[in-house]
C-alpha positions, 0 to 999 in steps of 0.5 A: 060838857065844856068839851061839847059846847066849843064844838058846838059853836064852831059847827054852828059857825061853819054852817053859818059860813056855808049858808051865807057862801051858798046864798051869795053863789045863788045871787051872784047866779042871777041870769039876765033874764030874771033880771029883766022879768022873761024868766021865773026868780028861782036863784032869787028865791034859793038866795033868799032861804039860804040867808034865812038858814043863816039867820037861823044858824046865827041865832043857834049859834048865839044860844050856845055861845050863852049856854056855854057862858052859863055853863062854864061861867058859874051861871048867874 
């Protein structure tokens, strides 16, 4: 088990990472004419589900940070 859980968290952290990485790309991919309004926001809405799956992974990641403080630190 104390194995289990660091490994846990750093593959928590890296999706963390991916998804915050991928959902900058899908930003920074913005054309001009999504900013404009001539053209439909699929790099918006892509951005905006990438940083909701990070929130989502950060708060995974959280959870496993505590259940190892738990597990490895005698409970309560």
């Amino acid at each position: 088990m104390s194995t289990i859980l660091p490994l846990l968290i750093i593959a928590g952290m890296i999706a963390t990472v991916v998804a915050l990485i991928r959902g900058v790309v899908a930003f920074l991919r913005t054309t001009e004419a999504e900013l404009k309004g001539e053209a439909p926001m699929t790099s918006a809405v892509k951005s905006n589900k990438m940083m909701q799956q990070r929130v989502i992974f950060q708060g995974v990641t959280i959870l496993i940070v505590c259940l190892a403080l738990l597990v490895l630190g005698g409970g309560f």
